[in-house]
LOFI-838236 format. One record per residue: residue in three letters; x, y, z of N, C-alpha, C, CB in turn. Coordinates in steps of 0.02 Angstrom, whole numbers, plus 50000, padded with zeros to 5 digits. Glycine has a CB too. Layout:
BEGIN
ALAXYZXYZXYZXYZ ...
//
This chain:
BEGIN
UNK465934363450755466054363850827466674359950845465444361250866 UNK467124362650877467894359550908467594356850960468574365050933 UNK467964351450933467844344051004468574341651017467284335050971 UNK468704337651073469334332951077468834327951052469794331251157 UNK469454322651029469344317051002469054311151026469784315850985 UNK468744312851099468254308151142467724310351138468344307151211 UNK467624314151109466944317551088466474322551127466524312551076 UNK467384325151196467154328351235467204338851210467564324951301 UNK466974342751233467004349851217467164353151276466394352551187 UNK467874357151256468414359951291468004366951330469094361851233 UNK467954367951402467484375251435467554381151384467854378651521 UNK468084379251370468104388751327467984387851261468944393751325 UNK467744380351231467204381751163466654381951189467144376551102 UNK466454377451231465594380951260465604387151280465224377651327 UNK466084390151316466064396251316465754401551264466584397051325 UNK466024400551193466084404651149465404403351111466724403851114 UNK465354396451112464924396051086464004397751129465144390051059 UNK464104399451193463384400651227463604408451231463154395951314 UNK464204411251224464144421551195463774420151133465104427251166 UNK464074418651092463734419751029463034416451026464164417150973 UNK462774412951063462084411851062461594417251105461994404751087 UNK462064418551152461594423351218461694430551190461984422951315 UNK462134434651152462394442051144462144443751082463204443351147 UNK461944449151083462034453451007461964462051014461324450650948 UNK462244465850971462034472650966461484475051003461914474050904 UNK460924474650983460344476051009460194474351075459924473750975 UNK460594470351125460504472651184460944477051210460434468351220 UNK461414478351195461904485351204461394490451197462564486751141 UNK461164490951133460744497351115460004497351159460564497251025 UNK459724491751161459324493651210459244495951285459104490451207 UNK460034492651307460094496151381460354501351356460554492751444 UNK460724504651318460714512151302460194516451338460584513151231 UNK459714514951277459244517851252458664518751320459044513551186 UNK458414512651361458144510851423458264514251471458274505551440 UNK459054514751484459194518051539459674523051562459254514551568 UNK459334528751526459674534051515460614533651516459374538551568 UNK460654529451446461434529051449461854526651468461654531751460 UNK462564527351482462914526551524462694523051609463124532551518 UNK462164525351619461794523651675461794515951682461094526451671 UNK461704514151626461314506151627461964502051652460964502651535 UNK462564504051654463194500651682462924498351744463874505251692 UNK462664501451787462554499751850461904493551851462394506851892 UNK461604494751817460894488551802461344484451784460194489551737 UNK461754484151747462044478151687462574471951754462814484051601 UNK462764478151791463244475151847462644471151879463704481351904 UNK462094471951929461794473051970461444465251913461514481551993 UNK461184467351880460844460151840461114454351853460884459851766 UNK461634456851819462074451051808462434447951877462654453551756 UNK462484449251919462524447151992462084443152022462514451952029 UNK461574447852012460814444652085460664440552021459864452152130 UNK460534440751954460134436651902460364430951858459914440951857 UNK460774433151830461164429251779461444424251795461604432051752 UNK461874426451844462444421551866462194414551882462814424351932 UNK461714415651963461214409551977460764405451929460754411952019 UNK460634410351880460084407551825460474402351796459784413051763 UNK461224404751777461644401651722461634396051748462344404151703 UNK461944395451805462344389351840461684384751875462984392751910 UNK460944387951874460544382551888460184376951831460064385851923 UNK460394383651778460294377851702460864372351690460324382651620 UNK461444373851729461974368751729461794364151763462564370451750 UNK461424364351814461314359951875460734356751825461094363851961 UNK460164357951815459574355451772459814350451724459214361251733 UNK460434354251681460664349551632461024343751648461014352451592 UNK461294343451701461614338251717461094334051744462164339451758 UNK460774333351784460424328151806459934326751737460044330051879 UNK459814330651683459414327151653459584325851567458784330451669 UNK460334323251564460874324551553460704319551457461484321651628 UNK460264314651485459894309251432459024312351400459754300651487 UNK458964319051443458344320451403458374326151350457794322251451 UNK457994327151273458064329151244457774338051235457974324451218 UNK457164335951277456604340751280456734348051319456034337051315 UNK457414349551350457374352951383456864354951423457554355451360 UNK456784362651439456334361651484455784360451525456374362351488 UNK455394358551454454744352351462454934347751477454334349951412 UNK455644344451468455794337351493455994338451594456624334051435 UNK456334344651592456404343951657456024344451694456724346451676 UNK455284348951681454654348351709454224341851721454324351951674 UNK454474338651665454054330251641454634326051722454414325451506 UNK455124328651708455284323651749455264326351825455954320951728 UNK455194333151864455164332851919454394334151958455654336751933 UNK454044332951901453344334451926452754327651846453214347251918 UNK452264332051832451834327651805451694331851704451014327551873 UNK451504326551693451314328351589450954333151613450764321851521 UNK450624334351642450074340351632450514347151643449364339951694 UNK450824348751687451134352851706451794354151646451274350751776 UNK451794348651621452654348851589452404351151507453204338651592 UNK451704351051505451224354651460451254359251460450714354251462 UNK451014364551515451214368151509451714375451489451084366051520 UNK452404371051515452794372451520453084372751431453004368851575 UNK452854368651406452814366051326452514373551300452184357751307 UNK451804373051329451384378851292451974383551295450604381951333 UNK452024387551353452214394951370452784397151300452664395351463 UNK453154390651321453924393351279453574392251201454844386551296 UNK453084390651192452774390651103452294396451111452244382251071 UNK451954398351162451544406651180451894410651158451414409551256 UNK452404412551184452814419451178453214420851137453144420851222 UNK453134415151104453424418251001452894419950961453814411350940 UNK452414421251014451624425150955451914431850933450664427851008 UNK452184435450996452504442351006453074441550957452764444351085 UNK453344439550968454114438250935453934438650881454534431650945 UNK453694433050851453474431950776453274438250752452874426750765 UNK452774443250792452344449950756452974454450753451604454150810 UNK453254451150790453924459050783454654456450724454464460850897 UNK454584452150695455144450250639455054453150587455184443550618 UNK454524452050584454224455350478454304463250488453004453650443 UNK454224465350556454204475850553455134475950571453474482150657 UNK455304472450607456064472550602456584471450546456234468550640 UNK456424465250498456644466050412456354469450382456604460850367 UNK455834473450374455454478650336456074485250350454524480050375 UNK456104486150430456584491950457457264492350419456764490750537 UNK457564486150417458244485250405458274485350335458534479250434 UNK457734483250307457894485950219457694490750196457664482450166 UNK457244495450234457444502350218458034505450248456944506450232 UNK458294503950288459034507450294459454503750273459284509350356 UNK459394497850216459854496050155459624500250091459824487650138 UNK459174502250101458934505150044458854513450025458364502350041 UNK458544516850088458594523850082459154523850120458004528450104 UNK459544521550170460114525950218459934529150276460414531450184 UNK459144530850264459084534150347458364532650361459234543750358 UNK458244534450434457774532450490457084536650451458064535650580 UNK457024542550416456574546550390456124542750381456724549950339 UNK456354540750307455854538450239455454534150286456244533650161 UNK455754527750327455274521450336454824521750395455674514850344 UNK455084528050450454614532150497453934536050478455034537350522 UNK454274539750418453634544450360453024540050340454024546850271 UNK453244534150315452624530550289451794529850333452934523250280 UNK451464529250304450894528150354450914522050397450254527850318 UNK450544523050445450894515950492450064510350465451004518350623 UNK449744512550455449224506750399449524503650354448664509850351 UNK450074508050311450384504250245450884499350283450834509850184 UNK451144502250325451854500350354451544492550381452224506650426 UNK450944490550401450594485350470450454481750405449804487950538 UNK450094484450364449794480650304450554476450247449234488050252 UNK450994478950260451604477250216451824471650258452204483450203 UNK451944473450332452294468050401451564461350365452124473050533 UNK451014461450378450604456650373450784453850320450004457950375 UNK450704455250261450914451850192451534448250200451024457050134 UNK452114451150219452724447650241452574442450301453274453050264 UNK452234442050331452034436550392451624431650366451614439650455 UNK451084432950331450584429650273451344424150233450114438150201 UNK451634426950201451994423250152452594419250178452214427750101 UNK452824418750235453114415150264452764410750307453514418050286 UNK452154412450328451784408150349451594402250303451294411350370 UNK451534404350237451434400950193451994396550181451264404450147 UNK452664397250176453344394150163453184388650237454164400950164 UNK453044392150296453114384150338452554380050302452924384350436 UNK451994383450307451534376250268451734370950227451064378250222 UNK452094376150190452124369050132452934364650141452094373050027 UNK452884365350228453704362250238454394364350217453734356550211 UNK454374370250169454954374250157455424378450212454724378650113 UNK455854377550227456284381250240456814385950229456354379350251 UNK456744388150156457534391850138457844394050172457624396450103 UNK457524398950235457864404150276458304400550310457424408350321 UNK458044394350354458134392650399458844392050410457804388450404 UNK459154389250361460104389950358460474393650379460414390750306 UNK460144398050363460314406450369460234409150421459964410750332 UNK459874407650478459664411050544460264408250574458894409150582 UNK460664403750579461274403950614461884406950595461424398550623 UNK461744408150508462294411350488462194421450499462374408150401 UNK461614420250501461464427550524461584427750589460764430250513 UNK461424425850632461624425950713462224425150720461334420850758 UNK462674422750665463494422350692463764430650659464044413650644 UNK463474432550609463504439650583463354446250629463014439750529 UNK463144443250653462764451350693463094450550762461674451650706 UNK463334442550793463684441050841464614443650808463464432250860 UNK464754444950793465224446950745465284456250761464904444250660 UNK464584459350702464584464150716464694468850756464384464150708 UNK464344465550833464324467950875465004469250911463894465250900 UNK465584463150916466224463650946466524468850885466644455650959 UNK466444470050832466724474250763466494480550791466364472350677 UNK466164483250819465824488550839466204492350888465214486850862 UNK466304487850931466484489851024467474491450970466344478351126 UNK467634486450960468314488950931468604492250910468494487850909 UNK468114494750845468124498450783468164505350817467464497150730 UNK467664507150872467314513050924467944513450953466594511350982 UNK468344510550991468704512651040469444514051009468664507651096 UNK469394511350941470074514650901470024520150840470474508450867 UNK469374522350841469274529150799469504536350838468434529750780 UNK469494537750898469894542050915470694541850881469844541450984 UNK470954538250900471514536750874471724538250784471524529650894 UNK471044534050764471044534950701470944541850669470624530950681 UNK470354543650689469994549650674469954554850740469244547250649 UNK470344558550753470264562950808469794567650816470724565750815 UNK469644568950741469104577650748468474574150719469414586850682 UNK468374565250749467754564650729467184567450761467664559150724 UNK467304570150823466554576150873466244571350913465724580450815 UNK466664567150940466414562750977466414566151071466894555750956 UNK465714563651086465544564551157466094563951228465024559451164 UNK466274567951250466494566351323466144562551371466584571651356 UNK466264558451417466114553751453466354553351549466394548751408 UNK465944556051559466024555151635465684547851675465634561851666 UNK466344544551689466094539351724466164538251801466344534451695 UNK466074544751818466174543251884465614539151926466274549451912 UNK465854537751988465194534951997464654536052009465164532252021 UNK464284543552038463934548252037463604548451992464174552752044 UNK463914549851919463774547651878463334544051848464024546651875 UNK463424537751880463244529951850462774528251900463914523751846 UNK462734530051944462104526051994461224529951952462264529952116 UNK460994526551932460174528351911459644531051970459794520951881 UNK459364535151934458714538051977458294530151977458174546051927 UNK458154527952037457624520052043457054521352042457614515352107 UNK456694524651994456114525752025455704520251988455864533352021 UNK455014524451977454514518351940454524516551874453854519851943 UNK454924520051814455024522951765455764515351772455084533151768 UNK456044517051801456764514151809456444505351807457244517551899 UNK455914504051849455964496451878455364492951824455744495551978 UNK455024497951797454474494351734454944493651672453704499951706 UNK455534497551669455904496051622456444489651624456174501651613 UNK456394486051683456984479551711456794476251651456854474251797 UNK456124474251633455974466251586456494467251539455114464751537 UNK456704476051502457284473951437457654470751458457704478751402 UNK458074470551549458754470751527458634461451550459444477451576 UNK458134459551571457844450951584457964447351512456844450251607 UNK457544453851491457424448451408458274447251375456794454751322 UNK458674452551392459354454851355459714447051381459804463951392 UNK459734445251433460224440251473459944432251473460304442951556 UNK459294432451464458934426251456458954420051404458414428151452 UNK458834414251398458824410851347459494404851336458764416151297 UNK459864406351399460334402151439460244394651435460284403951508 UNK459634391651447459494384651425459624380651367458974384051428 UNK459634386751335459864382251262460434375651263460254388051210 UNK461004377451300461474374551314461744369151335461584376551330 UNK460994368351380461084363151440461294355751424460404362451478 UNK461104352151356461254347151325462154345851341460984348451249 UNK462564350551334463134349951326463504350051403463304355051277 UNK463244350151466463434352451525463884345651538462794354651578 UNK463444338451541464034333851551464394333351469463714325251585 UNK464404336051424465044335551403465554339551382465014332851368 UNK465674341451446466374345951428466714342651453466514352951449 UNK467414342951430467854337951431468334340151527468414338951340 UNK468164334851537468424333051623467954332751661468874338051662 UNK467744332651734467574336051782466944339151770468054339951797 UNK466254339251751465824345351738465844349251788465164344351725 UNK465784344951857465684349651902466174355751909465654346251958 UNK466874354451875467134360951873467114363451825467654361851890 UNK467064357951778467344363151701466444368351692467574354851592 UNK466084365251684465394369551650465514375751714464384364051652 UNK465504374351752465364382251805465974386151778465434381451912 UNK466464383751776467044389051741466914391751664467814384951735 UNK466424387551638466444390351565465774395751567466354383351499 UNK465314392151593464844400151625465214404951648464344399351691 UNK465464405051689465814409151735466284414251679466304403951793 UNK466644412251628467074414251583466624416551526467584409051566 UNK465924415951501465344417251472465064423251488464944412651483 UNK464874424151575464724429951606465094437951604464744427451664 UNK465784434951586466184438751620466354443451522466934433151679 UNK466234439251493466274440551413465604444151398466364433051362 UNK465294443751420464354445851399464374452851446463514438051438 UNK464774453651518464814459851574465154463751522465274458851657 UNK465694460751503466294466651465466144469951403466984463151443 UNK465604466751351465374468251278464834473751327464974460051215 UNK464464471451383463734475051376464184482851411462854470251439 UNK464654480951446465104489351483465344491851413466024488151553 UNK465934487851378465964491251345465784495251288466134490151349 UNK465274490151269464884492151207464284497451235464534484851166 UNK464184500551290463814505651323464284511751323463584503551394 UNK464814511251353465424516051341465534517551273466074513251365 UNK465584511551218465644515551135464974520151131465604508751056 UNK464354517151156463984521651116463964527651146463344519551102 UNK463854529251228464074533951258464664540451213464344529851314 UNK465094537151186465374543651149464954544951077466234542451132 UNK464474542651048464114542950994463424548251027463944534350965 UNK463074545051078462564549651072462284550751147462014546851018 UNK461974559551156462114560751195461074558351236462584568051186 UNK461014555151297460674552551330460124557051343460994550351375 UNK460124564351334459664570851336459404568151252460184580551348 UNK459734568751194459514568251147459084560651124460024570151117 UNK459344557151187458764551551163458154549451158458784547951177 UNK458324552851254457764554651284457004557351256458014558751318 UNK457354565151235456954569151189456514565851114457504574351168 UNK456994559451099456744556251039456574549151063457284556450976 UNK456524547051088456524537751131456444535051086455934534251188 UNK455724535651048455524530151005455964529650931454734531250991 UNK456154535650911456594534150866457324532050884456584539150829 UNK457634533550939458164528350951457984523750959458554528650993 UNK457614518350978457454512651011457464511250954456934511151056 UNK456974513850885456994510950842457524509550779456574512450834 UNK457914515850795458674514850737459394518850765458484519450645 UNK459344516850816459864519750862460394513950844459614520650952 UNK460354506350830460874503250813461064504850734460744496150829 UNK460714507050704460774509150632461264514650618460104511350605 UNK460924520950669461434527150669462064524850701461144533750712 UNK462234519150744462694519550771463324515850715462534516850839 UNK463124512350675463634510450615463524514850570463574503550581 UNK463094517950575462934525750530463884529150537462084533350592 UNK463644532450626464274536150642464834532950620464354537350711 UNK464824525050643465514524650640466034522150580465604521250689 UNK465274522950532465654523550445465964528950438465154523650378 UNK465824533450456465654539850444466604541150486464704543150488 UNK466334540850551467384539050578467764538550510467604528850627 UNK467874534550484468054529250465468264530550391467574524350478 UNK467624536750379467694539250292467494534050251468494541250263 UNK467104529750274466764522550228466044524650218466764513850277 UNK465824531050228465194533650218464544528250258465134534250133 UNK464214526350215463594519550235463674513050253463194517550182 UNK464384510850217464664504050203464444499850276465584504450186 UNK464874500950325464584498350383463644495750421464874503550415 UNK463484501750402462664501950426462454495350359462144512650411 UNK462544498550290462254495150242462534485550279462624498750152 UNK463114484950283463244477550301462734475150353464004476650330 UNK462724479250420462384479850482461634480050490462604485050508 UNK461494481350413460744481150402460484474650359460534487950364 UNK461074472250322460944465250279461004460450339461574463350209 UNK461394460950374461384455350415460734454850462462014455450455 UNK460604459750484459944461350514459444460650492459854466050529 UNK459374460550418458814458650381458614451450372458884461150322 UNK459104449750355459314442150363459124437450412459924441850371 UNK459454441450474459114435950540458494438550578459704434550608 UNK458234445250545457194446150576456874441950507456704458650577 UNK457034439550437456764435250427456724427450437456754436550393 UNK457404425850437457564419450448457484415950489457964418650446 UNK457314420450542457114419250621456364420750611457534424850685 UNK455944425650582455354421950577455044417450559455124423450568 UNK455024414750489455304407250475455344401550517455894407550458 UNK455854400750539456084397950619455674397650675456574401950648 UNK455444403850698454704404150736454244402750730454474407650747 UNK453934401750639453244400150655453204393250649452734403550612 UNK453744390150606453904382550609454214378050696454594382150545 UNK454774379350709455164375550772454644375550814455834379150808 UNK454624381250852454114380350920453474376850913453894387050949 UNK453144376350853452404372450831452774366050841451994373850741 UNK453234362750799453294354950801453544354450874453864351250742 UNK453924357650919454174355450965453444356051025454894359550975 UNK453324357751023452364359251050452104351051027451744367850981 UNK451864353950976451384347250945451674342450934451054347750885 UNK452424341550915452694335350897452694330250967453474336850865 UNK452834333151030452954331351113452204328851124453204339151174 UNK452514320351125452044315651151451784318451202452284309651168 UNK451984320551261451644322551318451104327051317452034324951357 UNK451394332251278450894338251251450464337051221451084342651214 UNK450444330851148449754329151123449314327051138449684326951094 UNK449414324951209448844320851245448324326451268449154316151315 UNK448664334051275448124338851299447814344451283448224340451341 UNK448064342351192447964349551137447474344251108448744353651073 UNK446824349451059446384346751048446534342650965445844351851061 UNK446264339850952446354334450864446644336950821445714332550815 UNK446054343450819446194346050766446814348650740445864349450765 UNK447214352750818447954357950800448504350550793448264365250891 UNK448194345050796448684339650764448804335850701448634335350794 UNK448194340050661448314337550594448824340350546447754337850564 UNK449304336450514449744339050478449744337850399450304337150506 UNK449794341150375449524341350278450054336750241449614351150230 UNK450274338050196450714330250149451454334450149450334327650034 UNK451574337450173452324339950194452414340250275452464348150162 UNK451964337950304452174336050370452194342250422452884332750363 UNK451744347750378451964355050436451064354750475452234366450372 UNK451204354450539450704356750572449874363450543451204359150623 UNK449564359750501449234366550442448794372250488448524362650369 UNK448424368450553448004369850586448204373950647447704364750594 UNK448954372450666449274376250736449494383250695450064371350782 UNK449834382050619450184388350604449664393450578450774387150551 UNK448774388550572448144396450572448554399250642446914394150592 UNK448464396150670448164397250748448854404550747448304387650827 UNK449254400850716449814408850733449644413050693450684408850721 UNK449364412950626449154418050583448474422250647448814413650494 UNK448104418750662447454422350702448054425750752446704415950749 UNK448434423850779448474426550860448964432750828448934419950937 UNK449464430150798450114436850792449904439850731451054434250782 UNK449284438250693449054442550646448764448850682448564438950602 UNK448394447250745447764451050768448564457950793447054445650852 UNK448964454050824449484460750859449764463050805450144458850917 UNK450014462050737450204465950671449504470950667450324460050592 UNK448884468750659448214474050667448134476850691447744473850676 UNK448194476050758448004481250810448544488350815448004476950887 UNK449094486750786449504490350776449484495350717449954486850776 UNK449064495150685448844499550644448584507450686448264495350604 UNK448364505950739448094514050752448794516450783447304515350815 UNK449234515450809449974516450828450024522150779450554509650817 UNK450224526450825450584533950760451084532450754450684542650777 UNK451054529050705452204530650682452354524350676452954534550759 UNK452954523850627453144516850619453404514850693453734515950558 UNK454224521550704454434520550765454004518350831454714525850774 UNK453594520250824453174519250892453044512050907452454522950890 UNK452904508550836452754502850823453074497250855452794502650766 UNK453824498350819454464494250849454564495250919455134496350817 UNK454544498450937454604501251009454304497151074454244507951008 UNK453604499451038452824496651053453284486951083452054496750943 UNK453444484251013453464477651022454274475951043453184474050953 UNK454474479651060455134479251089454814480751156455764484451059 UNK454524482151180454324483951249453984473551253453564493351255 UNK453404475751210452944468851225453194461651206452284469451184 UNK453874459851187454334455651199454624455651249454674455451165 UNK454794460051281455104457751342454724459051410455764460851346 UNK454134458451407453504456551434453334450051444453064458751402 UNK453384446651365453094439151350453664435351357452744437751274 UNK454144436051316454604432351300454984429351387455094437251243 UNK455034434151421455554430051484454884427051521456164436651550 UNK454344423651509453984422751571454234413451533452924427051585 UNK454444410951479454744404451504455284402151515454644400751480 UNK455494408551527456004407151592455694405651659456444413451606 UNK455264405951664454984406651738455114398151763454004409851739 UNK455054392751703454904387251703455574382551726454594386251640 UNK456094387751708456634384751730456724385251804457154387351696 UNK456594391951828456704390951908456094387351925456774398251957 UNK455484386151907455294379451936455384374151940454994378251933 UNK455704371751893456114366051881456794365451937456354366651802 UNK457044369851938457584370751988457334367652073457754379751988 UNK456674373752085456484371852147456324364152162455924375752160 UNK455964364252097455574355352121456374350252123454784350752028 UNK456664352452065457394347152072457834346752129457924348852021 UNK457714354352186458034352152246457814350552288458324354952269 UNK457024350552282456494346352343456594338852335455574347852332 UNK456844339852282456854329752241457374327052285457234327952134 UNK457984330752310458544328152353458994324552281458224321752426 UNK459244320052306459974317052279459474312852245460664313152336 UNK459134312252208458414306352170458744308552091457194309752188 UNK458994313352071459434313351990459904310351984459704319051963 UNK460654311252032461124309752032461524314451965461064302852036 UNK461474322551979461644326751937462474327451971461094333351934 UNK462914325851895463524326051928463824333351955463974322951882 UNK463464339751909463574345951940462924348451990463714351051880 UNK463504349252041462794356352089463064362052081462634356452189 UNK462554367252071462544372952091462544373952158462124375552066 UNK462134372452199462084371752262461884366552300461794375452275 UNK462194363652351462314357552383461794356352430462944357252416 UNK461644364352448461104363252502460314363752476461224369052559 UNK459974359552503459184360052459458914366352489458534352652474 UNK458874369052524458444376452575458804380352508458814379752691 UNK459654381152524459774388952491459624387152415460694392652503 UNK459644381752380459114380252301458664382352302458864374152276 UNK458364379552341457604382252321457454391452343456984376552374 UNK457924392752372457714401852398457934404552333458244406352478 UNK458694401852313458694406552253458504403252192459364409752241 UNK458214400452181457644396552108456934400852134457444384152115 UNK456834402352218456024406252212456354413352200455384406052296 UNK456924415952215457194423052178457364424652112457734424852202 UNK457344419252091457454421252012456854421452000457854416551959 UNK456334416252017455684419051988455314422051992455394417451982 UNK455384424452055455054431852089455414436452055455154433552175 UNK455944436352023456264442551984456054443851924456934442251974 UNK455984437651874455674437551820455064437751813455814433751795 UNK454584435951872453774437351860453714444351881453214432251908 UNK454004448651909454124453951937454254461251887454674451951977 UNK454704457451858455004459951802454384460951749455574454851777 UNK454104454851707453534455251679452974459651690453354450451683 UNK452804458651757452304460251776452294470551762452274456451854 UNK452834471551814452974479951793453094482751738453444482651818 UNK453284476651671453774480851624452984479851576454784476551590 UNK452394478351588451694479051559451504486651562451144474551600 UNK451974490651624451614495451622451934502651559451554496951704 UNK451234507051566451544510051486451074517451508451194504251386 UNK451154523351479450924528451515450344528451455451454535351532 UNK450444524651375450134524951336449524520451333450494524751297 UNK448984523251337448394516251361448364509851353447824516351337 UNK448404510551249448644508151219449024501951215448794511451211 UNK449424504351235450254501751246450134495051298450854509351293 UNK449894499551361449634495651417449384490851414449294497651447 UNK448824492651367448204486851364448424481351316447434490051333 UNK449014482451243449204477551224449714471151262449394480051178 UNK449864476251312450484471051351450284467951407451154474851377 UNK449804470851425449244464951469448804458751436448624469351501 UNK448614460151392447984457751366448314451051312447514464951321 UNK448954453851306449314448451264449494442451310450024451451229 UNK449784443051351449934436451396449454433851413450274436951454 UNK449014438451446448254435051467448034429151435447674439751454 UNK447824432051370447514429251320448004422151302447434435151259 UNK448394422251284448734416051279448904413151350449354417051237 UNK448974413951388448754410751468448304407151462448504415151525 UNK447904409751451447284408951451447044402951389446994416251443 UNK447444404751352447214398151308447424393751288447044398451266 UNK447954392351338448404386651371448164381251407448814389151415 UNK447484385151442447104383551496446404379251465446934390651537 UNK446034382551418445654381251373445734376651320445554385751354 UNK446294373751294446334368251266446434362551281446574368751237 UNK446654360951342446464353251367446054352251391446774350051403 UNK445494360051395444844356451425444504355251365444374360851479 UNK444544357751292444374354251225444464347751222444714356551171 UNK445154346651223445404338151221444794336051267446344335651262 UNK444814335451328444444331951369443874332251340444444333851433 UNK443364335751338442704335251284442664330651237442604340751243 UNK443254332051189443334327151140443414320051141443734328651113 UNK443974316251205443984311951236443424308651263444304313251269 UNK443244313051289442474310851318441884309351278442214315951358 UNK441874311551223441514308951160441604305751130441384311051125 UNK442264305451099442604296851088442304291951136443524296051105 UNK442334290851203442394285651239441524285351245442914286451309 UNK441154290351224440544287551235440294283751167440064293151260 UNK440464286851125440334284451054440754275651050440744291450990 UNK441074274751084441364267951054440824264251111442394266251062 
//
């Protein structure tokens, strides 16, 4: 990481460095794929306006006033309200990598059959029993690697995330100079007028918002670094968001426009679940193919991809457990037992607890017809789970501007406490909103997994500090 020599970091390396943490391929392809095409320009604008922008710059504001805490945003909860609550807030963001986690092992399973056969067929064909039963074994055995405190992958999930962050700008480039290159490659015409581009809103349109939530989210990561960018935060961090936004608007337009000449939005339609599921595959497919490099591209595009759905599961079933259980605050209201840790120091009893929960959604996924359906399935039910801890940040926001001038945060987002807190309750009315509709599914199925999943871990968020307390309470009678 480039620093000046005060040990401060220049706006336009945080810049670069919160694209490459916030962007990749797969949200290009999923607003593709979501919203009929070309279309999604207008969501992507429209997001990123009413959503992003405020979100960004209120995690700037968060980070600065809490500029000495480590915990992010359990710490900012811990500090503008109480442990119990900031528990919570602990749980959620360790909840919603149950989902996550079930969907890594069917995502490297995906990507090495299209290192291996070349196309979407073969790994669609398989039975989706063999296919659930193969994802489990691969979840089983990395579950096993956190136990015993191993990490190999783990190195690798940043070097894979800088790969596929890579890919993705290699893509939009590569796309917009193959005409040039290749003229009679049969590439799509493109009407962008604006007629065009404005979307049918209907109900179909607004249960589908959670993708483009989940696509832009995860912004907090950052916040550690807000007072140190070198000068001024209050100007420099809002300019390096600001210059972040404007890099993440231009990849998601233009990288919608490359694929736009690749494939046509009737034909996706007609197939959904198999674009959703290898629509980024075919699309380095095509543009080997430009190119006269045959596979070469996809094959790279699929190692790297393989790479970071394992390395990142790995990562998931280990990080979020210690940062859960390791947080003094939090152990005071999880019960004994999910605190015992074996002679390598890995949590043995929290990472059952992920084998039971994201085992049961690898199972249940067995009656699913089709592999595609599968991925789909949990590409839908991630961005269901996954943005609701975000929710925690605009509470944190609200309570930090009821707090008044009590931080002494050297950046504001907003000066005035009323218009803070209206847009910290609009972001979260957007994102619970978001959640809430993007549960819905025409497939019962479908439905009932993307309800029943949050619930349930809600729910048993709720249920384990009333264990602790039992337990407490039997301690104190017994002594």
């Amino acid at each position: 990481m480039q620093k000046e020599s005060n040990g401060k970091i220049k706006w336009y390396i945080l810049s670069f460095m919160t694209f490459s943490t916030l962007w990749s391929f797969g949200n290009v392809s999923n607003g593709y794929m979501y919203f009929n095409g070309t279309q999604v320009i207008f969501s992507w604008v429209l997001m990123f306006v009413l959503y992003f922008i405020p979100y960004a710059l209120m995690v700037g504001e968060l980070g600065s006033a809490f500029k000495n805490e480590g915990g992010g945003v359990t710490s900012w909860i811990k500090g503008t309200s109480t442990a119990k609550i900031a528990y919570f807030a602990g749980w959620t963001y360790w909840a919603v990598h149950v989902s996550y986690i079930a969907s890594k092992g069917s995502g490297g399973l995906k990507a090495l059959s299209w290192m291996v056969f070349g196309n979407a067929e073969t790994y669609d064909s398989f039975p989706t029993i063999a296919i659930q039963l193969a994802t489990l074994a691969v979840f089983l055995i990395f579950c096993w690697v956190a136990s015993r405190g191993l990490n190999p992958l783990k190195k690798l999930a940043a070097i894979a995330g800088s790969s596929m962050f890579v890919m993705s700008l290699l893509y939009i480039l590569m796309m917009f100079a193959a005409p040039a290159i290749n003229p009679n490659g049969g590439y799509l015409p493109i009407d962008l007028s604006p007629d065009k581009l404005v979307p049918n809103i209907d109900f179909t349109y607004i249960t589908n918002l959670s993708i483009l939530v989940f696509a832009v989210g995860g912004i907090e990561k950052i916040s550690p670094y807000v007072n140190k960018t070198d000068g001024n935060p209050a100007r420099e961090f809002p300019k390096s968001i600001i210059f972040t936004v404007v890099m993440v608007l231009v990849c998601a337009l233009l990288g919608t426009v490359a694929m736009g000449m690749m494939f046509d939005p009737a034909e996706v339609n007609a197939n959904f679940n198999s674009y959703v599921a290898n629509g980024s595959y075919w699309a380095f497919q095509k543009l080997g193919n430009y190119y006269g490099v045959g596979n070469l591209l996809m094959v790279i595009y699929a190692a790297c991809n393989a790479i970071g759905q394992f390395s990142t599961l790995v990562v998931s079933i280990d990080a979020p457990l210690r940062m859960l259980l390791g947080d003094e605050n939090a152990r005071q209201f999880v019960p004994k037992g999910l605190l015992k840790q074996n002679d390598k120091g890995a949590y043995i009893n929290g990472i059952k607890m992920v084998v039971v929960l994201s085992g049961s959604i690898i199972l249940a996924q067995i009656v699913v017809p089709g592999a595609a359906a599968v991925l789909t399935q949990l590409n839908k039910l991630n961005s269901v789970c996954m943005p609701l801890r975000y929710i925690w940040v605009f509470v944190a926001y609200i309570l930090l501007k009821k707090a008044g001038d009590r931080f002494g945060q050297e950046y504001k987002f907003t000066k005035g406490k009323v218009l803070g807190i209206v847009l910290g309750a609009w972001c979260l009315f957007v994102t619970l909103a978001c959640c809430v509709f993007g549960m819905y599914s025409e497939d019962p199925f479908t439905m009932i997994l993307n309800v029943v999943t949050p619930v349930v871990l809600i729910a048993l968020g709720f249920i384990l500090p009333e264990i602790r307390k039992i337990q407490d309470k039997k301690e104190a009678e017994q002594a």
